[in-house]
BALOBA-1460 file (C-alpha; in Angstrom, 3 decimals):
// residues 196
<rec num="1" residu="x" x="29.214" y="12.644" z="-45.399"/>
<rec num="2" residu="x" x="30.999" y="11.498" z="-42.650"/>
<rec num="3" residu="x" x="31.059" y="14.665" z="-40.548"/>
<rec num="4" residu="x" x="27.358" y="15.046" z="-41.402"/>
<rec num="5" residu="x" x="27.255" y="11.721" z="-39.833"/>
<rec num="6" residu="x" x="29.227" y="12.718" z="-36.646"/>
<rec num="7" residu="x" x="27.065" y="15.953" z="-36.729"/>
<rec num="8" residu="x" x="23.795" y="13.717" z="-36.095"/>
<rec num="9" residu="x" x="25.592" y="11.700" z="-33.827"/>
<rec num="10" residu="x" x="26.671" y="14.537" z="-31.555"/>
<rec num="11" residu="x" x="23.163" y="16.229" z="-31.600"/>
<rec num="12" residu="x" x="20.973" y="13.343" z="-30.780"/>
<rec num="13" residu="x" x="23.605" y="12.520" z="-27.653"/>
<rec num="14" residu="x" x="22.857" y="16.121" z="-27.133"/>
<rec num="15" residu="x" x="18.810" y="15.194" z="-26.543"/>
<rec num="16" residu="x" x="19.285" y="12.515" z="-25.136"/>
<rec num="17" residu="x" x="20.989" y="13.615" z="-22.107"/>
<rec num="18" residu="x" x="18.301" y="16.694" z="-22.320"/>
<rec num="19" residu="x" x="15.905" y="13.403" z="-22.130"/>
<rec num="20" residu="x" x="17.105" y="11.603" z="-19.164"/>
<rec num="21" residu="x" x="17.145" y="14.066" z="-16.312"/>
<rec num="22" residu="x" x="20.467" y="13.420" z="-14.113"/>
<rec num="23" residu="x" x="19.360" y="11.900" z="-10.589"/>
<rec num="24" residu="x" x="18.825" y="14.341" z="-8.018"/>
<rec num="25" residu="x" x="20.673" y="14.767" z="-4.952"/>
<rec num="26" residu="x" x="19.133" y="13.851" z="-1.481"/>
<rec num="27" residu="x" x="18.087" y="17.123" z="0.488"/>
<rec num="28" residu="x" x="19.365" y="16.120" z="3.957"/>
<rec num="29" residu="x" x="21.555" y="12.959" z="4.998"/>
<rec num="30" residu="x" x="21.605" y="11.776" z="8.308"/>
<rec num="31" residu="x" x="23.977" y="9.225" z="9.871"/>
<rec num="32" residu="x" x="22.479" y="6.008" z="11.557"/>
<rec num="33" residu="x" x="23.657" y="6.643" z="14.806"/>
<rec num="34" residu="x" x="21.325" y="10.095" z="14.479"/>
<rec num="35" residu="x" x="18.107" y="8.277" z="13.727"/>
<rec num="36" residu="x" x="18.432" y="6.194" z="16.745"/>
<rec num="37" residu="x" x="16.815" y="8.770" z="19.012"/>
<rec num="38" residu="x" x="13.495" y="8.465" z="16.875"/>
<rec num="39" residu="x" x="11.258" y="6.464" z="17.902"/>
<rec num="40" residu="x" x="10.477" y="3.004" z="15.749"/>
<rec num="41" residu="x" x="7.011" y="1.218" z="14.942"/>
<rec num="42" residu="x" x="7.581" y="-2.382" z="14.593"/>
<rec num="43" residu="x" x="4.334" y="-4.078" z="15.250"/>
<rec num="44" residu="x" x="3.903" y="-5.086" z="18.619"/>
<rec num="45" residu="x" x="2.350" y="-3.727" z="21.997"/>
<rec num="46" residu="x" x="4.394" y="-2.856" z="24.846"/>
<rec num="47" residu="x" x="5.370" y="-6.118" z="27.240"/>
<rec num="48" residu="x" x="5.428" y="-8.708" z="24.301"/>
<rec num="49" residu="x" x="8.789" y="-10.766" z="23.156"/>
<rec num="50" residu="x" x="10.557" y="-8.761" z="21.083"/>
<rec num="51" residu="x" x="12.571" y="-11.612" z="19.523"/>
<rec num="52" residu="x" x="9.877" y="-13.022" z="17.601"/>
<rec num="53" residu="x" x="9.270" y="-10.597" z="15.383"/>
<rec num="54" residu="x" x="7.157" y="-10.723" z="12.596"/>
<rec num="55" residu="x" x="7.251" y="-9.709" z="9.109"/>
<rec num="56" residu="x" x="5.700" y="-6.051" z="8.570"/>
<rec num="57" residu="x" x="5.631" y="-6.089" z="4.998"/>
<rec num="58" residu="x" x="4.282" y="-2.050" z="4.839"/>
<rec num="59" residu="x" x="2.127" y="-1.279" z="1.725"/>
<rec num="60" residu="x" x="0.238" y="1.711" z="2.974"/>
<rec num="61" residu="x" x="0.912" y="4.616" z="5.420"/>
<rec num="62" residu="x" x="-2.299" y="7.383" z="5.998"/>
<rec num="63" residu="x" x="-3.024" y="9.980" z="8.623"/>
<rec num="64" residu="x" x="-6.997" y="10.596" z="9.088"/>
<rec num="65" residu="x" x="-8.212" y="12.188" z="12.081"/>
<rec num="66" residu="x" x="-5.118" y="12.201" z="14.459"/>
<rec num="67" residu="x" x="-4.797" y="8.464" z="13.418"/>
<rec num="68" residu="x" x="-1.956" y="7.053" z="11.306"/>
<rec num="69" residu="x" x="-3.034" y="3.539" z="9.665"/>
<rec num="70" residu="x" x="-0.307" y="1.396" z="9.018"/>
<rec num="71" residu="x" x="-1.903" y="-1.116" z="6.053"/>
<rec num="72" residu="x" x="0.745" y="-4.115" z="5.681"/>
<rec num="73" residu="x" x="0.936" y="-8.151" z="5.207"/>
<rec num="74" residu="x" x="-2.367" y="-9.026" z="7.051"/>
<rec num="75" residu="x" x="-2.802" y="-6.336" z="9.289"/>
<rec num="76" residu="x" x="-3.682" y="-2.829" z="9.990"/>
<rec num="77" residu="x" x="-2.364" y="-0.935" z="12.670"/>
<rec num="78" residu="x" x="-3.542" y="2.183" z="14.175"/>
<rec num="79" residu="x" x="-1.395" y="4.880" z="15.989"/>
<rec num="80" residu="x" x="-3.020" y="7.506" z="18.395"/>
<rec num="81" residu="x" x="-0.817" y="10.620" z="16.934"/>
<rec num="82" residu="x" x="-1.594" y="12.699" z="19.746"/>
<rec num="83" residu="x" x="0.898" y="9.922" z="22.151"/>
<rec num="84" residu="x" x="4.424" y="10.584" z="22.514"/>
<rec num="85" residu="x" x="6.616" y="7.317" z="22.057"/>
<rec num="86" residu="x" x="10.107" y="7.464" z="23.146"/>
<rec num="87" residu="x" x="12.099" y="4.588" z="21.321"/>
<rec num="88" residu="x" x="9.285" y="2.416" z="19.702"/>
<rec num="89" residu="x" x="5.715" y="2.663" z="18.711"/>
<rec num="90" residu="x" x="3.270" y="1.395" z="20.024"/>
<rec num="91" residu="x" x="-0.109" y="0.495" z="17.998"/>
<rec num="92" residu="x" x="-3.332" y="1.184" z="19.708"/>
<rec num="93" residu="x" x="-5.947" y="-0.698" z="17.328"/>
<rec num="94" residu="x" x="-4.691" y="-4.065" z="15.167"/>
<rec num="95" residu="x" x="-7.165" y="-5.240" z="12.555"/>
<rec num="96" residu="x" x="-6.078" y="-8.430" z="11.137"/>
<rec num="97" residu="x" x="-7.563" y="-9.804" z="7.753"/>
<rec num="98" residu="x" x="-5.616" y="-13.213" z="6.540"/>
<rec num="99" residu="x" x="-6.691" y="-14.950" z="3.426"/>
<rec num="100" residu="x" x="-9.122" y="-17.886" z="3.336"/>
<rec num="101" residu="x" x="-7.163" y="-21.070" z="3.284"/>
<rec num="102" residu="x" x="-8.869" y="-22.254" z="0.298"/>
<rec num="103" residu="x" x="-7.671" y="-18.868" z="-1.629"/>
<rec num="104" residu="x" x="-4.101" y="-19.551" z="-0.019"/>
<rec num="105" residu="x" x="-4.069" y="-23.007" z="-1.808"/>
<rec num="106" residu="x" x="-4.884" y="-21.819" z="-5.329"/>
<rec num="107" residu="x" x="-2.204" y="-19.310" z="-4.609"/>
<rec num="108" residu="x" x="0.151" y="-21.723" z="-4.339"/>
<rec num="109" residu="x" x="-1.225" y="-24.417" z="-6.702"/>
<rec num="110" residu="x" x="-0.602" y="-21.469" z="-9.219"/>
<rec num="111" residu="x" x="3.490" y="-21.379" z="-8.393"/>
<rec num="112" residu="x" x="3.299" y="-18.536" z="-6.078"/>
<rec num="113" residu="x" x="5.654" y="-18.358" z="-3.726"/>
<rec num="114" residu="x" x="4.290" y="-19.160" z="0.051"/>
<rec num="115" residu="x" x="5.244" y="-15.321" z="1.190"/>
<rec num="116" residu="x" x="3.505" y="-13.628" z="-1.652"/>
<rec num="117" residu="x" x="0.159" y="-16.189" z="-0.899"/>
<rec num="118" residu="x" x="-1.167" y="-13.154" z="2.125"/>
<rec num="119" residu="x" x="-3.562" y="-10.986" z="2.231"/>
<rec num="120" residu="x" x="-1.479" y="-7.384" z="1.784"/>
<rec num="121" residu="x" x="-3.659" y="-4.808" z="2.022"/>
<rec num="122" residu="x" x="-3.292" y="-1.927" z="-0.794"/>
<rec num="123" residu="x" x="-6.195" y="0.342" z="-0.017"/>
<rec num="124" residu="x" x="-7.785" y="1.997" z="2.634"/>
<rec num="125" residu="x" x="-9.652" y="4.824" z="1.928"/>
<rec num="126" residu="x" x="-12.290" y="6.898" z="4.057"/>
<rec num="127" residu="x" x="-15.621" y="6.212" z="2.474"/>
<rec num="128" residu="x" x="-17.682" y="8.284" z="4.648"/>
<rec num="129" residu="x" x="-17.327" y="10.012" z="8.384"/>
<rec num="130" residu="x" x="-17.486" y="6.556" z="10.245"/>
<rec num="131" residu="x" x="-16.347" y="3.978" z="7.287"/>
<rec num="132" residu="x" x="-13.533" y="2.543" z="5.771"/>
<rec num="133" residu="x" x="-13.475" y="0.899" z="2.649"/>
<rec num="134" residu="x" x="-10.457" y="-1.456" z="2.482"/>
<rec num="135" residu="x" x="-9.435" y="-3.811" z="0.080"/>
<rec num="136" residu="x" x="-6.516" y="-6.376" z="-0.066"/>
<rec num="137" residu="x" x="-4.983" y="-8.871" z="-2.450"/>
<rec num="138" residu="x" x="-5.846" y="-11.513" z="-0.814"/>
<rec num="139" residu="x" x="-3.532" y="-14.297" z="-1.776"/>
<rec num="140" residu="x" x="-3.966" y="-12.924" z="-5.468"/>
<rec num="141" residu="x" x="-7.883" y="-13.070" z="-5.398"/>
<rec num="142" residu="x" x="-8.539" y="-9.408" z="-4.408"/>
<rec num="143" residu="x" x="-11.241" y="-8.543" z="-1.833"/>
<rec num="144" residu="x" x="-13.100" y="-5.252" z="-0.170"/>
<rec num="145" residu="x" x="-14.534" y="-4.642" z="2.716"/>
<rec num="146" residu="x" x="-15.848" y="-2.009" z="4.774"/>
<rec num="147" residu="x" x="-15.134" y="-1.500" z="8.301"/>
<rec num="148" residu="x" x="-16.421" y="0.726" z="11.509"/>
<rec num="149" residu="x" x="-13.738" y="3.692" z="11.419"/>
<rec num="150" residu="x" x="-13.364" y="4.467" z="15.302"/>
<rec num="151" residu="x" x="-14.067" y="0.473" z="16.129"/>
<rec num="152" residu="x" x="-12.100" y="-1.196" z="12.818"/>
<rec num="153" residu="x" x="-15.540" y="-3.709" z="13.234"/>
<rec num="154" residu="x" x="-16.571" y="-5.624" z="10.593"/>
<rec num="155" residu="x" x="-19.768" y="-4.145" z="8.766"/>
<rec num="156" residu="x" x="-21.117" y="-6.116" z="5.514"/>
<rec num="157" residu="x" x="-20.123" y="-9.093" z="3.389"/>
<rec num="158" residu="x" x="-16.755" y="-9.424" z="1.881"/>
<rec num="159" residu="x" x="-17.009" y="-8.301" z="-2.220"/>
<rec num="160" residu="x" x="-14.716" y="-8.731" z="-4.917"/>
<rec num="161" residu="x" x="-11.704" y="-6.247" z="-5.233"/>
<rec num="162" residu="x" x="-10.906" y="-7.064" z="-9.092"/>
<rec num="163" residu="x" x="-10.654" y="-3.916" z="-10.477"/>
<rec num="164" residu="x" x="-9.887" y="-1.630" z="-7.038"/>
<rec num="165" residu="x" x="-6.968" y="-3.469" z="-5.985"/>
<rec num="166" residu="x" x="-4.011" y="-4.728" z="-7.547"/>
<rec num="167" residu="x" x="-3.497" y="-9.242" z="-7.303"/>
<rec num="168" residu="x" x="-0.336" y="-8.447" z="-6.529"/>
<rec num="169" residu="x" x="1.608" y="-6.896" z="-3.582"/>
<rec num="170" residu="x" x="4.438" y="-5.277" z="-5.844"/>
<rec num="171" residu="x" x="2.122" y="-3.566" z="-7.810"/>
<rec num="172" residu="x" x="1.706" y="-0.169" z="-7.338"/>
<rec num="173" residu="x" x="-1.957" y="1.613" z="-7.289"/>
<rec num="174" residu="x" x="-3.644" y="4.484" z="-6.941"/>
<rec num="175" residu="x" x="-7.946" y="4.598" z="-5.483"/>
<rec num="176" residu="x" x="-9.863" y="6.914" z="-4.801"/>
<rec num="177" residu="x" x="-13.661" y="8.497" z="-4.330"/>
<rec num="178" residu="x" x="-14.968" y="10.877" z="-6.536"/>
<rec num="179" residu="x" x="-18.332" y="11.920" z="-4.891"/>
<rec num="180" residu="x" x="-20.371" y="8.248" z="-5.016"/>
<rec num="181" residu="x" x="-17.951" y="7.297" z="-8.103"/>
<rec num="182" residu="x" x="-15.244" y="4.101" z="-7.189"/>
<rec num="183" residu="x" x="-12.094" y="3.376" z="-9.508"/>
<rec num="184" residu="x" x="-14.742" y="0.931" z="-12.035"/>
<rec num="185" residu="x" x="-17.370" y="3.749" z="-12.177"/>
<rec num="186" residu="x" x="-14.641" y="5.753" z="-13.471"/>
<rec num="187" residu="x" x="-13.082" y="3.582" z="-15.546"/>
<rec num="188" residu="x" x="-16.436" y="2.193" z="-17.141"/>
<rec num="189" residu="x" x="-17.512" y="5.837" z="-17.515"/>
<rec num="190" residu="x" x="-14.471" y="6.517" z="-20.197"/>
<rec num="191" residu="x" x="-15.452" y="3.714" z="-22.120"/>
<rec num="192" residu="x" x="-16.473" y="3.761" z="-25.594"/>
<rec num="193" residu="x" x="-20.236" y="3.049" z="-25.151"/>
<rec num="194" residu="x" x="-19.991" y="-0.170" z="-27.355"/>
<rec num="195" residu="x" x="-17.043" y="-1.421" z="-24.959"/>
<rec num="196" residu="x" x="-19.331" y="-1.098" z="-22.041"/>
């Protein structure tokens, strides 16, 4: 009985380390002093004082159209891709989207912490040629908008983001278009029909 025992023992440790895969090793390592000579995007335009820094708080990173869109704590940055930067980079559009004060207070009246009361936006997706559709959390009341592509104007009223964008800035999310479908048409599509 008892080696049947240690049998079982020593075939389900077996499994289990068949079960957990074993970390996997970095492809390439390079040494701090190496990544110095590439050039850094922290936020600001070229002339301004570097010692007051701000917060980034990155959520998003996208290329579309020779543009990368840098989607963080407030703000979205644009970077022309076809401009060479030397030691930092340089954004050439800001858009910046804070939360309503009155959504900032029931943030905090709810125990949230003051840094996690922003708006951090968590999608930005390309709705059409000239549109983005972009939605943030919003001081945990998500919100959407859509905005002029090559402009980042403003184009219709503010809508609710509950159910395209996560309340909360740790959370991790996935959205996406499927033809004139958004994340609830999908989700409400999968639905038992008595659910619906």
């Amino acid at each position: 009985m008892r080696s049947e025992a240690l049998l079982l023992y020593f075939t389900l440790l077996h499994f289990a380390g068949a079960g957990f895969p074993e970390d996997s090793e970095p492809i390439s390592i390079s040494h701090g002093n190496y990544t110095r000579q590439y050039p850094v995007f922290v936020g600001h335009k070229p002339g301004r004082n570097t010692t007051q820094r701000h917060r980034l708080d990155i959520q998003l990173v996208m290329v579309m159209n020779r543009t990368l869109y840098v989607a963080a704590r407030d703000h979205i940055y644009t970077v022309d891709m076809d401009t060479s930067h030397t030691e930092e980079i340089y954004f050439s559009k800001k858009l910046t989207w804070k939360s309503r004060q009155a959504d900032v207070d029931t943030c905090r009246m709810k125990g949230k912490h003051k840094d996690e009361c922003h708006n951090f936006i968590k999608v930005l997706l390309k709705r059409n040629e000239d549109t983005l559709f972009i939605c943030g959390t919003n001081a945990f009341n998500p919100s959407c908008r859509n905005y002029k592509m090559d402009t980042l104007d403003y184009l219709e009223e503010e809508f609710s983001g509950m159910a395209r964008c996560p309340y909360d800035a740790k959370h991790a999310n996935v959205a996406l278009f499927a033809g004139k479908m958004t994340v609830i048409n999908f989700l409400l599509s999968v639905l038992p029909p008595g659910l619906v």
